[in-house]
N, C-alpha and C positions, 0 to 999 in steps of 0.2 A: 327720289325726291322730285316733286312738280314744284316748277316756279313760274307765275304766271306775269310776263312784265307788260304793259299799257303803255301804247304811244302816246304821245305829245298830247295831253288832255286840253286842248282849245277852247275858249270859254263855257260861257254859261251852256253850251247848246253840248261841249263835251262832259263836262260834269255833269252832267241832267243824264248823257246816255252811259257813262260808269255807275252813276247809283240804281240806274234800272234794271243796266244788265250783269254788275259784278254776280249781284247774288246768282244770277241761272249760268253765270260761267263758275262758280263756284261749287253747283249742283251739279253741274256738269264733269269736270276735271278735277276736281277736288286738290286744287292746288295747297302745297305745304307753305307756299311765301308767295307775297302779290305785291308787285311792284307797279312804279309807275312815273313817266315822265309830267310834268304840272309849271312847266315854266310860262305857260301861256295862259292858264286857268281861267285869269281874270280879264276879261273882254280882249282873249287874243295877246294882249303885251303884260308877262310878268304874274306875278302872284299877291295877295295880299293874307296876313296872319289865319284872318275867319277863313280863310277858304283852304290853308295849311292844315285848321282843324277840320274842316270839313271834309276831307278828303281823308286825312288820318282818319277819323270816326269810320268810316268805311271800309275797314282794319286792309287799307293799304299799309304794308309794314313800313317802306320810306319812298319818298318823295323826292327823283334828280331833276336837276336844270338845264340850263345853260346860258346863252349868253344874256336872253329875255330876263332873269333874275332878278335884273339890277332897276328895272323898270317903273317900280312901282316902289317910291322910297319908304313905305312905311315897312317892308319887307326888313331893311336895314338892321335895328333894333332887334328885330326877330331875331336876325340873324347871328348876330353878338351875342345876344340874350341865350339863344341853346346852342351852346356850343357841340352837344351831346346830341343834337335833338337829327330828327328824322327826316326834313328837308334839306339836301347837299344843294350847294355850287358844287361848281366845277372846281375841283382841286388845284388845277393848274394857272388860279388865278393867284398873284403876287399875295404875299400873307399877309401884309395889310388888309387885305379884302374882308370884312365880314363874314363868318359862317366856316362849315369844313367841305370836303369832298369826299369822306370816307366815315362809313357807318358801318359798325359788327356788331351782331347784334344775334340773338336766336330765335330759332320759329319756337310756338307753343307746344313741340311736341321736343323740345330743347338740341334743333341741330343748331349749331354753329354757322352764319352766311357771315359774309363781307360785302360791300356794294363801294363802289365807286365810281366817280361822275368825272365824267373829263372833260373837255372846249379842244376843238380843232383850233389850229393856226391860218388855214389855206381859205383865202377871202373871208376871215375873221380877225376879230383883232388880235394883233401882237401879243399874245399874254405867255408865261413861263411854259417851256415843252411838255406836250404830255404825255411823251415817249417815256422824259424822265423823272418826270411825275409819278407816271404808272410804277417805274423802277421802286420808285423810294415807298411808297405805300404799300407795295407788294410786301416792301421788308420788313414794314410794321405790323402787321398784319398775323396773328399769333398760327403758328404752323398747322395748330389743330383743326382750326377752320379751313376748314379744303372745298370749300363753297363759296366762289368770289365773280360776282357779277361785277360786268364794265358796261357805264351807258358811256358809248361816245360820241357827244352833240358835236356833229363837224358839218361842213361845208360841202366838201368836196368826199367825194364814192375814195377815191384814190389816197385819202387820207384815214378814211376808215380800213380800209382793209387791209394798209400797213398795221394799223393797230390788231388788228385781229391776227393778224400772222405774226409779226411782233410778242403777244404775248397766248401764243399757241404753248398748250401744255401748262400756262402757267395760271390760269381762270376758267372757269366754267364756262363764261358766254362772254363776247364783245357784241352789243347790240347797239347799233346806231339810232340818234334819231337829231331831230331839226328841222328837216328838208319838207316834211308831213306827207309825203310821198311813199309809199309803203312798198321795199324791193320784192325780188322773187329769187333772192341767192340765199336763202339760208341751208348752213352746212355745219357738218360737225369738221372741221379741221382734221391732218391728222393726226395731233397729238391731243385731241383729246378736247378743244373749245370751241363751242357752239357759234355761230357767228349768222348776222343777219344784218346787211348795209341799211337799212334803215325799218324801223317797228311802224311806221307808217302814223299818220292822226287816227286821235278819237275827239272827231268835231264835223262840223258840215262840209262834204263832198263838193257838193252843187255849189266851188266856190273855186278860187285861188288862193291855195295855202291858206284854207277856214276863211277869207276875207271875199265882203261881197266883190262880183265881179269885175261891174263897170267899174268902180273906183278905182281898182287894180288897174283896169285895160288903159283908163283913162292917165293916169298915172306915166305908163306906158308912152304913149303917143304924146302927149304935151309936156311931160317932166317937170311939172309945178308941183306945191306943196297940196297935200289930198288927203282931207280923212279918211281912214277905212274904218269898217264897219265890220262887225261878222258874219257872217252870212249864217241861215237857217235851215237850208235845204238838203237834205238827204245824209241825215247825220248815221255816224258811224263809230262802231269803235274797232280801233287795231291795235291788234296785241300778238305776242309771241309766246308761246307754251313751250318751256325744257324739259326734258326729264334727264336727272343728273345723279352719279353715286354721291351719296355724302360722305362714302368714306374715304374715295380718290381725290373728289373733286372735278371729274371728266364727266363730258356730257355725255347722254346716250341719245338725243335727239333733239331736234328743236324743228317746231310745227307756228305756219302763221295761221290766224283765226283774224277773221270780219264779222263782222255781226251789224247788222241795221234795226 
């Protein structure tokens, strides 16, 4: 089984480069499930409904977060409203929160996947552990499906890779993202889960963190309040290709792909 999962899709400039290039990464790897990070979608902060559709339409199978979620309040509703549906939070946010963390679901050729969305703690905010987070969802999670992806939007390199070592043997991949920085440690563990400290953006390069630059820089040096912008320049998309048994559950590889 190939499963194809998309960094951080950063505004309009990264949705513009997944609808062009899914389909010839598609002709290409003929991936079985296409995932994808989208908490930034909408001008860089957050996601709004039409663009939830818009993305689904694009038979992305689901749609993780993280902390940017909460950004754009008409998302709210949404959230309540499909409880079932194909956009996660972070699971490890308090259950008051809106929305779920955890989607099972099957490819069209009827495998069994699981997906789950987690939040670092370490320079983010204070929310429920997602060490134990990951525990209690693991347990829900019907035995059969032995295909369980973990995006884990964290902060800190140090915090993701306890999560990958942490739940070694027990998911298919722990793949990071947030940072929009894209590592060069992906490895199969050795019991068996895929791991890669962060799936890097798919949005404009020629920036800081998708955001145009001087505003950044500027930001920087005088620490006053400063709009950012997205930037346009040298858009990109990054993504991580697995290939995994569906009937263990255990990866057999996982590859990083750029495309311009």
């Amino acid at each position: 089984m190939r499963i194809l999962f998309i960094g951080d899709i950063f505004g309009q400039a990264g949705r513009r480069m997944v609808r062009d290039t899914l389909p010839l990464l598609r002709e290409e790897f003929e991936p079985d499930l296409v995932l994808a990070n989208a908490e930034n979608a909408a001008a860089g902060f957050g996601i709004t409904p039409p663009l939830v559709e818009e993305l689904l339409d694009l038979n992305i199978a689901v749609l993780t977060s993280g902390n940017h979620i909460w950004d754009k309040k008409e998302i709210y509703p949404y959230l309540r409203e499909h409880l079932d549906g194909r956009l996660l939070r972070p699971a490890n946010y308090p259950e008051e929160a809106p929305g779920h963390g955890l989607y099972v679901g099957n490819t069209p050729a009827g495998i069994g996947y699981a997906v789950i969305n987690l939040q670092g703690r370490v320079f983010m905010p204070a929310i429920d552990c997602p060490f134990r987070k990951a525990d209690a969802l693991l347990h829900s999670i019907p035995p059969e499906v032995r295909i369980r992806i973990v995006d884990m939007h964290a902060e800190a390199t140090s915090e993701k890779q306890a999560m990958g070592w942490y739940l070694d043997g027990r998911v298919t991949a722990v793949l990071g993202t947030h940072t929009h920085v894209p590592t060069a440690d992906e490895t199969v563990l050795p019991q068996g889960t895929a791991y890669l400290t962060d799936l890097g953006m798919t949005g404009p390069y020629e920036s800081i963190i998708g955001m145009e630059r001087q505003a950044v820089i500027r930001k920087f040096l005088d620490q006053l309040p400063t709009r950012f912008e997205v930037a346009k320049g040298d858009v990109r998309l990054s993504a991580a290709l697995l290939e995994a048994d569906p009937q263990t559950g255990r990866a057999l590889s996982i590859s990083r792909i750029m495309r311009k």
